[in-house]
N, C-alpha and C positions, 0 to 999 in steps of 0.2 A: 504494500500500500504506500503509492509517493507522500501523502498527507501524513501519514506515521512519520514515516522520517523527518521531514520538516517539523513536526510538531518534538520530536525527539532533540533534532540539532536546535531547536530555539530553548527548550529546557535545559541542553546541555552549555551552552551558551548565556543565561539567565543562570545558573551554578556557578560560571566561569566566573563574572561580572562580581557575583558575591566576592569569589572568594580573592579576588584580585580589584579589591577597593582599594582604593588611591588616599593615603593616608599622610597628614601633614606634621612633620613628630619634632622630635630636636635632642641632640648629641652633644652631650659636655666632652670637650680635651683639655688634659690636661699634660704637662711636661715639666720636669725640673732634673732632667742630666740630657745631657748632650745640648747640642745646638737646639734649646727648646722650642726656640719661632719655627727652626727649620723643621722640626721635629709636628708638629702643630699643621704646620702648612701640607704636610709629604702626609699625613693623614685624611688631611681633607678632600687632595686632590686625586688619593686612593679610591677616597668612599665614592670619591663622584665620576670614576672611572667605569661606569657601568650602567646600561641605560634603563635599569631598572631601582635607580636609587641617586635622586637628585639633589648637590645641592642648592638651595635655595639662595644664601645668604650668610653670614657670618656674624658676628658678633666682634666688639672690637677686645683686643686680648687684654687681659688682668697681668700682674704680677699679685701673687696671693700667698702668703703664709701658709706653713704646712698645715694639715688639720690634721688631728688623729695622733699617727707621733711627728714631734715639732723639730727632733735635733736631724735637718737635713737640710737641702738648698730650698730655698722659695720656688714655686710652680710657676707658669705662667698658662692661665684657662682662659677659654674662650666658647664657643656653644654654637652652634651650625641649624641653621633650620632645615629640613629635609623633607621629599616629597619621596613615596615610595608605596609600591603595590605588594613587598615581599612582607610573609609571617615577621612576629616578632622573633620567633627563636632562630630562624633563617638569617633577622638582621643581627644579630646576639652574635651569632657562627662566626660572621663575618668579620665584627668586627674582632674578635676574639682572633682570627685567624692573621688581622691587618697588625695587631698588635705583639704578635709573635713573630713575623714578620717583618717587623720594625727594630727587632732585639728583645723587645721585651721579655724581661727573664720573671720567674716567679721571686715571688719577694716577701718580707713581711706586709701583712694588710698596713695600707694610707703609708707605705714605704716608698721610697725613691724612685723613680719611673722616666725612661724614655720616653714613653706616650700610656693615656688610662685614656680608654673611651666609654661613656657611660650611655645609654638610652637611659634619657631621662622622660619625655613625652612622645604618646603615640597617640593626638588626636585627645579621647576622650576614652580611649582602651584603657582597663583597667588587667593585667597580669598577673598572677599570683601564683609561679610556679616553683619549684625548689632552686634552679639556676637563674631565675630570670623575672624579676617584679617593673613592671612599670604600673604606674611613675615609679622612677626611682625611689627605693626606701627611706634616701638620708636627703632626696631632693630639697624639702625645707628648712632643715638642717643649715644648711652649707651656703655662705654666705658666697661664696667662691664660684659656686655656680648659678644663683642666685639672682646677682647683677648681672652678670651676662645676657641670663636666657630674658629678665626683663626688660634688658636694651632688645629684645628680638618681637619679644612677646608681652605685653605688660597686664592686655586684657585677658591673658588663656589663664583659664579656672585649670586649676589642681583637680583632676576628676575624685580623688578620695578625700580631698579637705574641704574643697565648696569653693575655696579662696582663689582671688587673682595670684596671677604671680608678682604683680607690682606691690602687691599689700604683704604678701610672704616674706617680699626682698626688702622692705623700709622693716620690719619688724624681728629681722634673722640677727643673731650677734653677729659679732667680727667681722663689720662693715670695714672696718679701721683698717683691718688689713688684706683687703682687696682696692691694689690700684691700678688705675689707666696705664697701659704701656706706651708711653711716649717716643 
């Protein structure tokens, strides 16, 4: 029956559509060894090496104090907005794979680092798997990422808090030490 099939290929097609929704999300980096800008930059131009994951926009870079443990070199962060139709654990792979790639060794947790790339927002998706939460779990937290992503975004709601992120970012500590890289 021709009309089975057409009505088959437009179902299959309306699954497709689902499942490859175009989603507008945002990416904390962060560096503090090696050539950190260079280090920062050769990440971005990675992610956006692939026509299935765009980026958008950028963020202007911080110099930021460590958080977590303090005796190490200051970071420099910055946050990417990004458009993309792959799963979250698909973009996770990746970037996990760009950062291994880059030198990244394992290290102590909030330890010294060539490059740390975070999914922090995916739209209004909410994640809760054992390797992988968006929003990020320490997103509000972290003053360091904080400013950035509200120089991007200032009106996108936290989908688990209710909150802007410009209202997260004026009320986070350790404002003091996130500054403009000049």
């Amino acid at each position: 029956m021709p009309g089975h099939r057409r009505r088959g290929a437009r179902l299959a097609a309306r699954r497709l559509e689902g499942i490859l929704t175009v989603v507008i999300g945002y990416l904390g980096f962060g560096a503090n060894l090696g050539d950190r800008k260079k280090n920062l930059a050769q990440a971005v131009n990675a992610l956006n090496d692939r026509p299935d994951l765009a980026i958008l926009r950028t963020s202007g870079i911080y110099e930021t104090a460590p958080w977590g443990l303090t005796d190490q070199p200051d970071f420099l962060n910055m946050v990417a907005e990004f458009e993309t139709s792959i799963p979250p654990a698909e973009l996770l792979e990746r970037v996990k794979k760009l950062e291994q790639s880059m030198g990244r060794e394992e290290g102590p947790r909030f330890g010294s680092r060539l490059i740390d790339i975070d999914i922090l927002l995916m739209g209004d998706l909410v994640v809760e798997e054992p390797d992988l939460i968006i929003p990020h779990a320490s997103l509000h937290e972290r003053a360091f990422v904080l400013v950035p992503l509200a120089e991007l975004a200032p009106d996108a709601v936290h989908p688990v808090l209710g909150r802007s992120i410009a209202d997260l970012a004026r009320q986070v500590g350790g404002l003091d030490g996130v500054k403009p890289l000049v």
